[in-house]
N, CA and C atoms as an extended XYZ file, in Angstrom:
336
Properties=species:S:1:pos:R:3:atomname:S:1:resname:S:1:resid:I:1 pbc="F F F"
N       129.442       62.105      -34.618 N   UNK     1
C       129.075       61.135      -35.624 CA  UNK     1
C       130.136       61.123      -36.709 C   UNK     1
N       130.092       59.970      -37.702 N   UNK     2
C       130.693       59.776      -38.741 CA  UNK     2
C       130.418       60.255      -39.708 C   UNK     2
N       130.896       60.782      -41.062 N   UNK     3
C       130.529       61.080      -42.174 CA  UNK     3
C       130.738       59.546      -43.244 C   UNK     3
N       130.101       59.774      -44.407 N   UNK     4
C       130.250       58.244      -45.595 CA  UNK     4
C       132.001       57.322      -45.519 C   UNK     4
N       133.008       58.706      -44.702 N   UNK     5
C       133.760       58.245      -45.213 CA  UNK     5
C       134.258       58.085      -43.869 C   UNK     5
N       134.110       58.175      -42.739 N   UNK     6
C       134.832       57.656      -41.883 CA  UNK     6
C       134.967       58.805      -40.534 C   UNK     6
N       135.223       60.046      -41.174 N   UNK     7
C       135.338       61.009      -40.719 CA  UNK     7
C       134.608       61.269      -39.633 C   UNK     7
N       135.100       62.071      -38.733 N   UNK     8
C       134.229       62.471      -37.172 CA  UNK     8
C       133.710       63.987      -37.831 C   UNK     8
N       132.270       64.148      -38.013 N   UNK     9
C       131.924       65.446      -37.939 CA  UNK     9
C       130.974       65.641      -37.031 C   UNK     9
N       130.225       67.123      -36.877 N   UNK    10
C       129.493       67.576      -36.136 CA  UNK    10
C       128.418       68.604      -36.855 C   UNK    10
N       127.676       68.790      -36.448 N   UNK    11
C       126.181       69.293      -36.847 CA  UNK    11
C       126.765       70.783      -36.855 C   UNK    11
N       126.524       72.034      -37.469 N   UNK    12
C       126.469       73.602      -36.972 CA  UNK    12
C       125.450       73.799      -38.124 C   UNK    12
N       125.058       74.964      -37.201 N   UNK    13
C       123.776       75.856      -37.994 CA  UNK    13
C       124.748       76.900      -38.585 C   UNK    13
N       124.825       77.753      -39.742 N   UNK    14
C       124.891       78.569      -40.140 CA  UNK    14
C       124.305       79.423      -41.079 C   UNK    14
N       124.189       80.659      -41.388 N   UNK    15
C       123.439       81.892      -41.828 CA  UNK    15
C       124.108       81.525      -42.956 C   UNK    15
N       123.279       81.597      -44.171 N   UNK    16
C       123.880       81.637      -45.694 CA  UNK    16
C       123.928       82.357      -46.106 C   UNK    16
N       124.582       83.188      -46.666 N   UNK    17
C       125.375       84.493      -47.743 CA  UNK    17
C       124.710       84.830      -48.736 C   UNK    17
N       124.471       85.837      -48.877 N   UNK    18
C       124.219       86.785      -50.463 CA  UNK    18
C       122.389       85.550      -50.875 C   UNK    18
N       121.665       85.649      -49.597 N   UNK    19
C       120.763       84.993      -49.932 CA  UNK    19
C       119.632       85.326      -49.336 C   UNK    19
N       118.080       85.965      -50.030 N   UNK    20
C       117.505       85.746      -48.848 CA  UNK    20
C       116.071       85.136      -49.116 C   UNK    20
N       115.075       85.681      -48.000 N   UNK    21
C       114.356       84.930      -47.799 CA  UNK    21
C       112.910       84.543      -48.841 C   UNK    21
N       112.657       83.018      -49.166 N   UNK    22
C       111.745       83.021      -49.872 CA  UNK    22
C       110.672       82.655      -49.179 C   UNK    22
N       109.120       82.926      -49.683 N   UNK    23
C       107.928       82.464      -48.628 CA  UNK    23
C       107.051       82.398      -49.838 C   UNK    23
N       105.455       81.759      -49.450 N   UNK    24
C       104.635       81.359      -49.942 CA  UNK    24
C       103.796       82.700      -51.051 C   UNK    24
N       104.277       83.543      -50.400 N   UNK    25
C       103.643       85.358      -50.908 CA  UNK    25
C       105.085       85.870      -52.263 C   UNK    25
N       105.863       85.207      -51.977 N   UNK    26
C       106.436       85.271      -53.032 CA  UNK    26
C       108.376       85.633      -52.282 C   UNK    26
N       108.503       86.843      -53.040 N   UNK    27
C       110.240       86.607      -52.334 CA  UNK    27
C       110.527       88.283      -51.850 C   UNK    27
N       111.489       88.530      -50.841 N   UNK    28
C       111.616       89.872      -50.921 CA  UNK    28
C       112.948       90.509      -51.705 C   UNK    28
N       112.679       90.965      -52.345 N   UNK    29
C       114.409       91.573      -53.497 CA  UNK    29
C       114.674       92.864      -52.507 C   UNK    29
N       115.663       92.952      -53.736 N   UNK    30
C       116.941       93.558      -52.636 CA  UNK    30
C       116.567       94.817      -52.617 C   UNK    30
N       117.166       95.986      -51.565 N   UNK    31
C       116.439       97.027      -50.964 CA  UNK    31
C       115.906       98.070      -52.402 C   UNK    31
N       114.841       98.846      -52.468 N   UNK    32
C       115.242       99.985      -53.119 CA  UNK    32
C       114.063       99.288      -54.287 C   UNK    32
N       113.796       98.317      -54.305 N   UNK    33
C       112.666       97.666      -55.167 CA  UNK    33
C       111.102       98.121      -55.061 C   UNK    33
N       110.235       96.995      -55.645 N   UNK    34
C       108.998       97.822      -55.957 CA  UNK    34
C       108.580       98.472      -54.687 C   UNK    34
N       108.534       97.411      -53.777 N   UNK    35
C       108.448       98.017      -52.165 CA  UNK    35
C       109.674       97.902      -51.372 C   UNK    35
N       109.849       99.582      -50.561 N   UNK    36
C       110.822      100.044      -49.460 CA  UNK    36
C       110.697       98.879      -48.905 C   UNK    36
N       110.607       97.591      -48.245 N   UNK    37
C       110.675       96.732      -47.135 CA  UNK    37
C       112.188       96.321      -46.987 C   UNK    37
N       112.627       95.681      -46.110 N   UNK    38
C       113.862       95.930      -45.917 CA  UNK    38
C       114.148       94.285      -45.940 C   UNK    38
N       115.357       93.611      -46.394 N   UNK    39
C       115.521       92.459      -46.945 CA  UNK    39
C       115.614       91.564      -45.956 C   UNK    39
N       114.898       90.271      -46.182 N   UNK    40
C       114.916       89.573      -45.076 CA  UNK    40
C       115.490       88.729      -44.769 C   UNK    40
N       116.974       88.001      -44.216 N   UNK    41
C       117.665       87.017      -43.901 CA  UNK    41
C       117.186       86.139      -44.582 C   UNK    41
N       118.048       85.183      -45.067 N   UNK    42
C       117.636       83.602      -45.605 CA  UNK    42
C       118.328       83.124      -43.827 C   UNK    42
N       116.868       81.662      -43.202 N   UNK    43
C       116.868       81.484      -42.311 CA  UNK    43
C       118.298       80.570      -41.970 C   UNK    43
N       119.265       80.121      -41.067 N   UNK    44
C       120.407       79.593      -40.618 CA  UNK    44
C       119.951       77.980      -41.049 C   UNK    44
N       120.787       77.818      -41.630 N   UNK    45
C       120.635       75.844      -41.736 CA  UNK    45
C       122.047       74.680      -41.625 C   UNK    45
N       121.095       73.634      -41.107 N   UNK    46
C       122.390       73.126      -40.334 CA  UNK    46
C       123.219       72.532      -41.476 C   UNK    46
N       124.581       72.248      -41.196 N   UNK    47
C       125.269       70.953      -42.265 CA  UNK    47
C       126.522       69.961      -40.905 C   UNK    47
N       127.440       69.398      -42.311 N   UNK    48
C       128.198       68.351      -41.444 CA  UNK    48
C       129.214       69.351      -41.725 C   UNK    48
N       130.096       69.254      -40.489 N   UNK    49
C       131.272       69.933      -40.305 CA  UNK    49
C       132.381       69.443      -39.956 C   UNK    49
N       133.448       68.872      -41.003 N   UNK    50
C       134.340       67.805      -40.357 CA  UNK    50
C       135.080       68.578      -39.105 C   UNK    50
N       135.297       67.307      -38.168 N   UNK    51
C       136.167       68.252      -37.009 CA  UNK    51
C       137.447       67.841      -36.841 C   UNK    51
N       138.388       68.688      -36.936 N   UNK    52
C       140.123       68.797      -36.978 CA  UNK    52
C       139.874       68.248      -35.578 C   UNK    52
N       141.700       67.781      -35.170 N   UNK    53
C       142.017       67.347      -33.895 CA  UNK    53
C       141.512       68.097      -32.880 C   UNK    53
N       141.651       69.390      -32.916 N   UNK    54
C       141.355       70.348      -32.097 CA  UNK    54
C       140.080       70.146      -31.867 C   UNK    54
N       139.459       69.954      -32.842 N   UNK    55
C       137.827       70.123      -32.827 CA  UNK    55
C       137.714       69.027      -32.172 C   UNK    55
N       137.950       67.710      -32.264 N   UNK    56
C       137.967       66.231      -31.569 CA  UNK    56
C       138.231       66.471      -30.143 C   UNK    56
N       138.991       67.025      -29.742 N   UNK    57
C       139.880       67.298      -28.665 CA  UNK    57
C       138.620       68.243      -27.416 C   UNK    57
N       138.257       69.020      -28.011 N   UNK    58
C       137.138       69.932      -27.529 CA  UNK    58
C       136.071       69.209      -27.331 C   UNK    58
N       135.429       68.349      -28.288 N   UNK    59
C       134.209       67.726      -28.090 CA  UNK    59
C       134.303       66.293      -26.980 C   UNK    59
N       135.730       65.877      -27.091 N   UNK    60
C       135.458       65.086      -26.215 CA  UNK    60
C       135.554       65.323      -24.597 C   UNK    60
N       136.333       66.391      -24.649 N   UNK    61
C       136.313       67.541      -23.364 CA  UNK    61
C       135.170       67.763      -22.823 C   UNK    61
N       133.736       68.072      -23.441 N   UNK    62
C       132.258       68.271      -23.208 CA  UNK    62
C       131.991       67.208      -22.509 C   UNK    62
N       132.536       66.295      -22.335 N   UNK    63
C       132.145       65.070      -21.753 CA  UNK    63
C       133.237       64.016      -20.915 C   UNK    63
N       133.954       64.428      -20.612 N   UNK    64
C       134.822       63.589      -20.204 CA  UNK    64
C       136.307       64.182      -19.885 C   UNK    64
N       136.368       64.307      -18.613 N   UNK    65
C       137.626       64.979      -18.068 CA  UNK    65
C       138.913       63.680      -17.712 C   UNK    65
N       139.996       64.330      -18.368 N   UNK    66
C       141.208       63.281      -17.968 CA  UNK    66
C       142.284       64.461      -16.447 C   UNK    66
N       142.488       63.647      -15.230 N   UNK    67
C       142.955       64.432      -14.243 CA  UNK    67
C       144.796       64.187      -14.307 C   UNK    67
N       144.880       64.722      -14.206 N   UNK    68
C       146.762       64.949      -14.064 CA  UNK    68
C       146.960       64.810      -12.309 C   UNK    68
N       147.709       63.596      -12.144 N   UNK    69
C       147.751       63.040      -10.844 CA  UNK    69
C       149.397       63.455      -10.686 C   UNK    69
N       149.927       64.856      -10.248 N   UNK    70
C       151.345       65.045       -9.736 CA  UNK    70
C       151.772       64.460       -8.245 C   UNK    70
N       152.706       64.250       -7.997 N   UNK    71
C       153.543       64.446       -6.395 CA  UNK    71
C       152.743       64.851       -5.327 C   UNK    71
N       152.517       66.242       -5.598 N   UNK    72
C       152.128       67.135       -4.429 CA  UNK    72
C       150.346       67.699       -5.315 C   UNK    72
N       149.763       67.491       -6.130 N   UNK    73
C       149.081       68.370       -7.111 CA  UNK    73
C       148.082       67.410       -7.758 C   UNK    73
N       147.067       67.981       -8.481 N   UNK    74
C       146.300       67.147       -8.948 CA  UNK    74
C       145.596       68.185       -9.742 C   UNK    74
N       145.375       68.411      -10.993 N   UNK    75
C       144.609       69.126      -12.177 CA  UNK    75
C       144.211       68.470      -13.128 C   UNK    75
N       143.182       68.814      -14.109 N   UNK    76
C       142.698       68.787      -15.014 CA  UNK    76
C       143.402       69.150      -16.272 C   UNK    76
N       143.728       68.068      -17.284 N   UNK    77
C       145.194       67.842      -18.257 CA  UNK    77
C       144.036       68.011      -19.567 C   UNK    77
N       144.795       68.076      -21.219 N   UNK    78
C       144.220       68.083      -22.252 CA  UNK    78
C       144.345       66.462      -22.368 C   UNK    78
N       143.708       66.023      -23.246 N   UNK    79
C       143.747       64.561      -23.837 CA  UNK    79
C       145.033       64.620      -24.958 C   UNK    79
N       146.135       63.848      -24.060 N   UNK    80
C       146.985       63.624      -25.285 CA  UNK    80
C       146.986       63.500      -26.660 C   UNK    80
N       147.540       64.028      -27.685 N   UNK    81
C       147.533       63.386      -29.158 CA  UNK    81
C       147.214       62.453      -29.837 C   UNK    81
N       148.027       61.008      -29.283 N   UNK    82
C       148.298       60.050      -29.426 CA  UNK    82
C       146.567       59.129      -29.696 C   UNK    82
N       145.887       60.313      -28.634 N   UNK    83
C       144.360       59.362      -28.078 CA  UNK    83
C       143.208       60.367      -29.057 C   UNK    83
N       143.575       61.049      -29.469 N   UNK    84
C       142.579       62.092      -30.170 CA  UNK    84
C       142.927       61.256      -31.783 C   UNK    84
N       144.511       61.439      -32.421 N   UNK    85
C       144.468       60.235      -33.306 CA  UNK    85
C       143.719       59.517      -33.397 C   UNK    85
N       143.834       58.580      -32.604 N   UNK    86
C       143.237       56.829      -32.605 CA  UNK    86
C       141.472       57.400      -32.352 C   UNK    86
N       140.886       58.418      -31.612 N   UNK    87
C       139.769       58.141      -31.802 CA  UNK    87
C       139.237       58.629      -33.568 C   UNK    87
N       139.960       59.613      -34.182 N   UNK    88
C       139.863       60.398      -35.225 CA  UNK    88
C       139.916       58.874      -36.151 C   UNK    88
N       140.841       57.957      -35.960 N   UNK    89
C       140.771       56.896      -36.767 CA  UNK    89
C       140.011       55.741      -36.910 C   UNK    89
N       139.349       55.638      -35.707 N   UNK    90
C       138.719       54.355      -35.232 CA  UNK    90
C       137.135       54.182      -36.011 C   UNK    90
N       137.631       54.109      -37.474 N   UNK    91
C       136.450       53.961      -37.840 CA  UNK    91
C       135.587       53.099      -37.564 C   UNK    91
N       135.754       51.620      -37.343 N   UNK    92
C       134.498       50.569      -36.997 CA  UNK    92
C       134.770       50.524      -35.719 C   UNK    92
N       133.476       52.229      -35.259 N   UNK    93
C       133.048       51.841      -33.574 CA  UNK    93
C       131.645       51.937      -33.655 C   UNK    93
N       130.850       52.275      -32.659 N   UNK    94
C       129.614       52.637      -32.399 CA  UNK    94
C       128.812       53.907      -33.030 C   UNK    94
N       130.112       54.460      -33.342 N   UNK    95
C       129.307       56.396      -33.460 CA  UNK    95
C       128.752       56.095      -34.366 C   UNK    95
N       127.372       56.588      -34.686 N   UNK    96
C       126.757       56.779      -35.830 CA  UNK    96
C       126.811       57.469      -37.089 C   UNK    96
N       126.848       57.463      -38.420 N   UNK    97
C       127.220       57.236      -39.796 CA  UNK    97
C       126.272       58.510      -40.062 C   UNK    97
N       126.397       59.845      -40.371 N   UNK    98
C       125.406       60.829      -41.282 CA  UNK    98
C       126.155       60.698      -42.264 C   UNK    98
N       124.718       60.602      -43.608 N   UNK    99
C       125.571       61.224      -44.779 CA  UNK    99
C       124.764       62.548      -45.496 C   UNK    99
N       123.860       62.903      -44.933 N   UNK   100
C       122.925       63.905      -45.360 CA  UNK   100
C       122.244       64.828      -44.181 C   UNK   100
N       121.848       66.102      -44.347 N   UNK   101
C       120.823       66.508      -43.454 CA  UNK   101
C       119.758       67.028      -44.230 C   UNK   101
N       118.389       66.732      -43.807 N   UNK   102
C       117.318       66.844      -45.599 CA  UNK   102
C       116.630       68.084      -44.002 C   UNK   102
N       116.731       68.888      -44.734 N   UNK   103
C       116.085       70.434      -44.094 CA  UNK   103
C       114.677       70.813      -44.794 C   UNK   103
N       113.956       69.987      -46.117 N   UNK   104
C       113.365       70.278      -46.741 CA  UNK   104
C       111.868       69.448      -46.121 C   UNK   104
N       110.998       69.988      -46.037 N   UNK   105
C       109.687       69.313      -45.201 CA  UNK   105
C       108.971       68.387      -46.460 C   UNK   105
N       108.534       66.743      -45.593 N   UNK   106
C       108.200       66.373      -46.036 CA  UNK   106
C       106.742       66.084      -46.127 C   UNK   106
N       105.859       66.333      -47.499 N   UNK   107
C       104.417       66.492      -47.724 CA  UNK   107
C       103.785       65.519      -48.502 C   UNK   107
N       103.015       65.088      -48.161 N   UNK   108
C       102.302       63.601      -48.188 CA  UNK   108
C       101.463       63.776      -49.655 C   UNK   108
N       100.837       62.870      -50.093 N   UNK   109
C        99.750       63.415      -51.200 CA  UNK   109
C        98.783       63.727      -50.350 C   UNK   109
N        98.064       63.337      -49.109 N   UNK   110
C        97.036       63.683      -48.763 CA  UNK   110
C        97.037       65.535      -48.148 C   UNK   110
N        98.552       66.098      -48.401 N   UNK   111
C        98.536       67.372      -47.843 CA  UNK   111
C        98.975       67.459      -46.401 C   UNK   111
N        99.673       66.602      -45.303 N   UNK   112
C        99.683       66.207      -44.072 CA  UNK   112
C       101.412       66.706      -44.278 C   UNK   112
């Protein structure tokens, strides 16, 4: 997908830093506090991840093999430069446009 600005990114989950977990019972602090319990991860959340050529290059690999037709030989080639460019540029195509990922649950007035 696209980002606001044009950009090809991709979805990853990652673990957030120096953070942890909050819940409805309240929060757990860091070790050595009122209670021994031992600290609990803040859970992995996704974001947009712009993707370098390389990264372009790989993802379109997941899907689509270009074959190297030699003389005597026949293998499986990388996608030239030239074509990883032009897709990295091709802003008015089909791919779809993220500009947000809302991770936060949404609750109705009726409580639903």
């Amino acid at each position: 997908m696209r980002d606001a600005s044009g950009n090809l990114v991709e979805v990853r989950v990652r673990e957030p830093w120096a953070l942890h977990l909050l819940t409805s019972d309240g929060t757990n602090g860091p070790v050595g506090a009122v209670d021994d319990t031992e600290t609990i991860k803040a859970p992995a959340e996704p974001g947009l991840v712009l993707l370098t050529p390389i990264g372009v290059e790989m993802l379109t690999e997941r899907y689509v093999r270009w074959t190297v037709v030699k003389e005597k030989s026949q293998y499986f080639g990388a996608l030239p430069r030239p074509f990883v460019d032009a897709l990295m540029q091709l802003s008015p195509s089909t791919v779809p446009t993220a500009r947000a990922i809302n991770t936060a649950p949404l609750v109705l007035i009726s409580g639903l």
